[in-house]
Residue, then its C-alpha position, 0 to 999 in steps of 0.5 A: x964475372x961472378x964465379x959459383x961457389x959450391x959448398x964442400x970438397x971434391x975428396x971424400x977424405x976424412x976431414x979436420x973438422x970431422x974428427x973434432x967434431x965427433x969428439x966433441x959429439x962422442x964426449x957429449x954422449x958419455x956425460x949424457x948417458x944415465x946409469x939407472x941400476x946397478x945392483x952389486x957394482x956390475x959396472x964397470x966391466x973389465x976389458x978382460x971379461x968377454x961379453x955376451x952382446x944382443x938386442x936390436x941395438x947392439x950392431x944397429x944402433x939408433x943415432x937419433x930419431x927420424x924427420x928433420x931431425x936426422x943427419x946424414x953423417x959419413x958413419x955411425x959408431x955401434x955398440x958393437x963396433x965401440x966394444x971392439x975398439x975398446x978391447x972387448x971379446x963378444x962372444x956372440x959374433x954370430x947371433x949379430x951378423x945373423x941379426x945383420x942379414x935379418x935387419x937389412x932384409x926387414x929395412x928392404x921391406x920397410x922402403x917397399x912399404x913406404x914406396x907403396x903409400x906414394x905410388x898406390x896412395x899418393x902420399x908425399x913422400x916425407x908424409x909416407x916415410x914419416x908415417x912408417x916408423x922403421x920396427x926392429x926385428x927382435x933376431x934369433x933367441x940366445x944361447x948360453x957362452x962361456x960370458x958371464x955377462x949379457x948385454x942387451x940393448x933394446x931399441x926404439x925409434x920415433x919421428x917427426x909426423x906421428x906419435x908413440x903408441x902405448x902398445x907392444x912394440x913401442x912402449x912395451x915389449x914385443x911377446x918376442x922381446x919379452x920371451x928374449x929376455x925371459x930366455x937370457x935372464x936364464x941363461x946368464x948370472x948379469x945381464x945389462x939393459x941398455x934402452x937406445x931409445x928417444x924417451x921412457x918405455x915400460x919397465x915393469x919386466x925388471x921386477x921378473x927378471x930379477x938377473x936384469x942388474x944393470x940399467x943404462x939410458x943410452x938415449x940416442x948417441x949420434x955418430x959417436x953413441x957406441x964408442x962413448x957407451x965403451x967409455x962409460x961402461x969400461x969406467x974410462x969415463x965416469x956416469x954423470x948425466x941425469x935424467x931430465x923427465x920423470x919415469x913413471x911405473x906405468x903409462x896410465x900413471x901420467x896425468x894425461x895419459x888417456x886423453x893425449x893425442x890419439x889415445x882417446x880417439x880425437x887429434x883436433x883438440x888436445x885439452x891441456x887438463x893437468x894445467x901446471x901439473x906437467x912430470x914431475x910436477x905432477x908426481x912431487x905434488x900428489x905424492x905419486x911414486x915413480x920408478x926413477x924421478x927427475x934429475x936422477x942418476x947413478x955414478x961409480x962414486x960418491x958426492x956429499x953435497x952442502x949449503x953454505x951460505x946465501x946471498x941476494x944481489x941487486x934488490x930493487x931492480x928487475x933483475x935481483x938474483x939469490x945466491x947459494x953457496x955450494x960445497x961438493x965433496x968426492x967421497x968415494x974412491x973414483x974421479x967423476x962429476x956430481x950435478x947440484x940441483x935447486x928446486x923451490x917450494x912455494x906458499x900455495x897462496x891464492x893460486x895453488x901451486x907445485x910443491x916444488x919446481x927447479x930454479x937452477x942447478x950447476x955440474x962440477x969439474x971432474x972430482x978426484x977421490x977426496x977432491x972438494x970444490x966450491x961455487x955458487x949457483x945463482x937464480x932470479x927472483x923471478x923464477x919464484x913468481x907464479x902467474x895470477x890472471x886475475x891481475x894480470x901479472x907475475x906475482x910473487x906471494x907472501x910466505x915462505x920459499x923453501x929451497x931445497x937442494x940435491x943431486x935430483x928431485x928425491x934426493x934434495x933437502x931443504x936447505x935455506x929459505x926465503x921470506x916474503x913479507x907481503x903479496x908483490x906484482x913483480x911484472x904487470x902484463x895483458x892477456x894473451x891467447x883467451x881461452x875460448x872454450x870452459x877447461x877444468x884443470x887439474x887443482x893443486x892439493x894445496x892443504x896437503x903440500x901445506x901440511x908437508x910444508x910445515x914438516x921443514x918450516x919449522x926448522x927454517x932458524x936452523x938454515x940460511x935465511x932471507x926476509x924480503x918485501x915489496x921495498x926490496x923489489x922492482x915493479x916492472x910493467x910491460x909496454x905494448x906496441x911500438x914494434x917498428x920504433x924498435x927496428x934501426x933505420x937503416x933497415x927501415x930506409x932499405x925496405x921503403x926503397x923496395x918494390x912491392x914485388x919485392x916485398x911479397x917475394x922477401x916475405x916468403x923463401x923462394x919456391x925452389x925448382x930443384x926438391x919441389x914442394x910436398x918434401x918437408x924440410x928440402x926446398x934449398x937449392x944453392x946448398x943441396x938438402x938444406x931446408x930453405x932459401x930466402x929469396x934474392x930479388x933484393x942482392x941489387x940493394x944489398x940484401x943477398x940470399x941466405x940458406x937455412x938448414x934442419x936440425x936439431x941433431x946436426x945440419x942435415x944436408x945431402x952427403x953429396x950431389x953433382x955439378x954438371x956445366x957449373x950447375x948443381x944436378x937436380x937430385x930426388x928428395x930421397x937422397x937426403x934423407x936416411x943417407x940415401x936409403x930410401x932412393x929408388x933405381x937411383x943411378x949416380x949423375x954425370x958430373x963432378x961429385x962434391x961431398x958434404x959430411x956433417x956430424x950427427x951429434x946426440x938428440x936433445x934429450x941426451x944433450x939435456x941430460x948432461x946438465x953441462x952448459x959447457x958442453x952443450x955450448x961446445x956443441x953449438x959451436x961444432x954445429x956452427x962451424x959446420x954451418x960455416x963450412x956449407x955457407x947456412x946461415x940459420x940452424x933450424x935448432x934447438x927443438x925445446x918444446x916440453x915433454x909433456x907426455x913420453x908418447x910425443x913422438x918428437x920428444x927425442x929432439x927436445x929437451x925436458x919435461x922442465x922448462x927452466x932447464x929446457x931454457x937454460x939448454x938452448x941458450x947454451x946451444x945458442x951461445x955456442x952457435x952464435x959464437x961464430x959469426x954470421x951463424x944463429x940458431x931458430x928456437x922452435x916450436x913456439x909454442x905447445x907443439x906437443x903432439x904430432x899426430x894431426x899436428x898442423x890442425x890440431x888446437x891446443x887448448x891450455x889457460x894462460x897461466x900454463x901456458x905461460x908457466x909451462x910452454x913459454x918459459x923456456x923459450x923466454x929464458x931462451x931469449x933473455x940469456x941467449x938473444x937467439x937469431x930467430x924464432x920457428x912458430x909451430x903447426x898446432x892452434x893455440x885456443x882456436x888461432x893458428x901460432x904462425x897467425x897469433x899476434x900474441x904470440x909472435x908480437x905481444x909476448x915474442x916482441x913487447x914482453x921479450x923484446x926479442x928483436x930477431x926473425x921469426x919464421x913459420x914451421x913448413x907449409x904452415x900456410x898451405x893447407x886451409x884459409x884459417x892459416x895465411x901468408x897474409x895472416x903471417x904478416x899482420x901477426x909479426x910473423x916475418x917470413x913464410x916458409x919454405x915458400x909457394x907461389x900461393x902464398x904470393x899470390x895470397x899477399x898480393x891478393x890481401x894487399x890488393x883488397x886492403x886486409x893487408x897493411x903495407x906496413x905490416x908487410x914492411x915492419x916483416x920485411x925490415x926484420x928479414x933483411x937484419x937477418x940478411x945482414x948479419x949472415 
């Protein structure tokens, strides 16, 4: 007789695997926050100075963002809290609990409002709560203490759902907040800025509040943001995250700035006009200046940086790499860690491009003052290519390649170079997601970038050289079709043995009984508050179910549930979610109760701007045990679209504004999470899921070469350095085709150019909101299952197959990639 195990623990003791993991969250944290200002060495701050503390962040600090995103961990360590653990007087004790009683009273009036739109307006509610983002109340004005320093910590929150607002309250200060700040920079001679916020906000202010001295992007944290802020701000842990998106003057400075989502009135197609020319890209190619560029960030020492040398490994095949050896020297007087970044100028050509783009970049070790450490930082050749519709292909253009070399975008030097002796096609391609509508996209000022070329490509004797062409490259052509040759026989044996019930309930997560539908992101229910289950109709052959769990912050699960006569007791949608919060006359069910406490780990952003692999793959490896702990197979993690505008509002769980670091971040979470078998993670959303306002029917209308350069990079380098368990398709169109019904995405490019050999999966409810996007659809796109599953969609896969629309061997090409997943879970 088979006996029911339940994931978790009947004790609510603090575990092992809880305080390793919020170390390694905590540690995480210090190496991404970035010091921006620090006008006269402010910081560090002695433990012996008291410490005047305000702002919505300071006691309540914002962990991370809302929607699947968020994490019901056990506690989370304040600003506050982490300052008193250190050894700090706060001297203004009394201003944060009367900020206390105010917060809890305004979250009161938040769940109220919330509660209103599902009962008087029918909203779902994960529709409702997404839809209300929580605003911080600004607390009591400040008075003078006998501190001589201020810290101010202001706080914004954003989600899944719905995007930011260029207004006051979001990307601007609130007339309160602003009069707060007016107020303090009055009243104290230093005063701190802390932005716990998920992306860039408006700046303007400092220019007035000439007392503002000190500026830290805390970012989101996690469970451990406030006692790694004591860290770093005690100097116990030296700044060194870097920031990973450009922070313009204004708004309006970004390219798109008027015309993105809501901004101009229309969330049913958004025209992706600025082309390749995406942050810094922008900036750096039209001589826009910025308040703080691309990879910058301060430290409380000093590095020299230097070049060395150059090599080239295996010319000739497909995967040639350049070499560049890289000295770095610790010249100021405290230990840290430097982070080298190397951007490439390309030959404007036929194409036009960016006058420079990143191609690699490495962290040191902790440096002691005078220490000097040497390493080689290596990138493909491929990174250099450009994509030339015309062809169609990846094409590597004859001229000069400057390599430019730095601890940010602003700071690089040319350093070395590259000369390519004639025009090659490194990788021949076909076209992909057709444009079919006209697009005027942004042009590249090629004969400025030309004329600030020739100021470096005059010295090119003077650096480190290379001189390549077409007989030291390899030609690769891209092979289309041939998806099922691809898939093992076992697989294949196994699927044919099926009964086509079976097939349409694997084709889809199993409809759950417990959440009900309408509750994004609930619909698990051997594992209560995961995300989805597959279905178990096929455990008699071998195939068990498998469960699947929203990140990307940390598994987001219930923190506890009931057994009741061997039976898990259904509990509403709400109690997972915001811990509990939102529960309304909830009363606590008969039965025994078993805990299941995550980590909520820092957002994405702030683990990008640790430009540490390491670290990041630590990460994945805590996630993953955790995963291992409550039996989930797949982490629906890492978010990794591009930051295209910083009024995204998910940007939070995503990386950067670049795509090879945004790469080069998931396939370190990956690794780290695939290390423990069984586990893996689900690169998400593919692709140009940009926005979340009208997210499922919004059509993103984008050429390929940007597509291709911008929103698809990352995820290939993803796939080729990482082998991810699986890939989530987003909601949005891509010219005019849903992404979980686009055969280019999900076959052509996903398979036939990456041969990625994993799952694909839909978004939520993809399928379930308009003919345009069906199960069936899924299927004949390569797209191998439909989550989290409805009855709708089996009827729509038997109704297809029925009438002959659907292949039978489309369905089982899906089917065969479902059951490998099964297997290896």
């Amino acid at each position: 007789m088979k006996t029911t195990i339940f994931t978790g623990t009947k004790s609510s003791e603090v575990r092992t695997y809880e305080k390793e993991h919020r170390s390694v969250a905590k540690m995480a944290a210090a190496e991404g926050f970035v010091l921006l200002k620090n006008e006269n060495h402010i910081l560090p701050i002695d433990r012996a100075e008291k410490i005047a503390l305000y702002g919505p962040g300071a006691e309540k600090t914002i962990k991370g963002g809302t929607g699947s995103g968020d994490v019901n961990e056990r506690y989370s360590v304040s600003i506050y809290q982490g300052l008193k653990d250190a050894g700090y007087e706060i001297v203004t004790e009394d201003w944060i609990e009367n900020y206390r009683k105010e917060f809890d009273q305004k979250r009161q009036e938040w769940k109220e409002r919330i509660w209103k739109k599902v009962e008087d307006d029918n909203f779902p509610l994960f529709d409702a709560y997404v839809s209300e983002p929580f605003s911080y109340p600004t607390g009591e004005m400040p008075k003078k203490t006998e501190a001589a320093t201020a810290i101010y910590v202001l706080s914004r929150v954003a989600g899944e759902g719905a995007d930011r607002y260029d207004k006051k309250g979001d990307y601007y200060l609130t007339e309160e907040e602003n009069k707060f700040l007016n107020e303090l920079s009055g009243l104290y001679v230093n005063v701190v800025l802390v932005l716990n916020t998920g992306g860039p906000v408006d700046l303007t202010y400092l220019e007035e509040y000439k007392n503002i001295r000190c500026v830290i992007q805390m970012c989101q944290g996690g469970c451990e943001g406030g006692a790694a802020f004591a860290d770093v701000v005690s100097g116990k842990v030296n700044f060194s995250g870097k920031l990973t998106d450009t922070w313009a003057f204004r708004y309006g400075d970004y390219p798109n700035s008027s015309t993105f989502s809501h901004n101009n009135g229309n969330v049913q197609k958004e025209l992706y006009e600025e082309g390749i020319f995406v942050g810094y890209r922008y900036f750096d190619s039209f001589g826009k200046k910025v308040r703080y560029g691309f990879g910058y960030g301060l430290s409380y020492t000093e590095f020299k940086i230097e070049t060395i040398g150059m090599k080239h490994y295996d010319l000739g095949t497909d995967h040639a790499e350049i070499g560049l050896d890289i000295a770095v020297t610790n010249t100021g007087e405290r230990e840290g860690k430097e982070v080298v970044q190397v951007y490439v100028s390309c030959p404007q050509g036929k194409l036009g491009k960016e006058y420079r783009r990143l191609v690699g970049f490495e962290k040191t070790k902790e440096l002691a003052s005078g220490e000097r450490q040497q390493f080689e930082i290596r990138f493909p050749l491929y990174a250099l290519t450009s994509y030339l519709e015309s062809e169609p292909g990846w094409v590597l253009e004859q001229g000069v390649y400057g390599i430019f070399v730095g601890n940010s975008l602003d700071t690089s030097a040319f350093s070395a170079s590259i000369k390519m002796q004639d025009d090659f096609v490194m990788v021949k391609t076909e076209h992909i997601c057709e444009l079919k509508q006209e697009l005027t996209e942004l042009k590249a000022p090629s004969e400025e970038i030309e004329r600030r070329r020739e100021q470096w490509i005059c010295g090119l004797e003077e650096k480190p050289s290379v001189i390549l062409g077409s007989k030291d490259m390899a030609k690769k052509t891209m092979v289309y079709g041939g998806e099922y040759e691809m898939i093992p026989e076992k697989a294949k044996d196994f699927v044919d043995a099926l009964s086509r019930e079976q097939l349409i309930r694997l084709a889809t997560g199993e409809p759950s009984q417990v959440q009900g539908s309408g509750n994004l992101g609930a619909a698990g229910f051997s594992v209560p508050g995961a995300a989805a289950q597959t279905s178990g109709c096929a455990k008699g052959q071998g195939l068990t179910d498998y469960v699947l769990a929203d990140g990307p912050a940390g598994l987001r699960l219930q923190q506890s549930y009931f057994v009741k006569d061997g039976k898990i007791v259904p509990e509403p949608f709400e109690k997972s979610i915001e811990r509990g919060f939102l529960c309304k006359d909830y009363k606590e069910p008969e039965g025994e109760k078993y805990y299941q406490y995550c980590t909520a780990f820092p957002v994405g952003t702030l683990l990008a701007q640790t430009w540490d692999r390491e670290i990041v793959k630590a990460v994945g490896k805590a996630a993953a045990e955790e995963m291992a702990e409550f039996h989930v197979t797949l982490w629906l993690a890492p978010g990794m679209n591009i930051h295209r505008n910083p009024l995204c509002g998910r940007n939070f769980e995503y990386f950067s504004e670049d795509p090879v670091l945004s790469g080069e971040m998931a396939a370190a979470i990956t690794l780290g999470v695939q290390s423990i078998p069984g586990c893996g993670t689900t690169i998400k959303h593919f692709a140009c899921n940009n926005q979340e306002d009208n997210r499922i029917h919004s059509d993103s209308v984008i050429t390929e070469r940007t597509l291709r350069e911008i929103y698809l990079k990352g995820f290939e380098i993803a796939v080729a350095k990482s082998n991810p368990m699986s890939i989530m398709t987003s909601y949005n169109l891509v010219n005019g085709v849903h992404a979980a019904n686009n055969f280019d995405l999900c076959t052509k490019v996903a398979r036939n150019e990456w041969d990625f050999k994993g799952l694909i999966m839909t978004d939520w409810y993809t399928t379930n909101n308009g003919p345009d996007c069906t199960a069936s659809g899924c299927m004949r796109a390569g797209n191998d299952i439909v989550m989290p599953g409805l009855p709708m969609d089996h009827e729509n896969l038997e109704k297809e197959l029925s009438e002959g629309t659907l292949d039978i061997r489309d369905l089982k090409k899906c089917i065969c990639r479902v059951a490998q997943t099964g297997w290896m879970s």
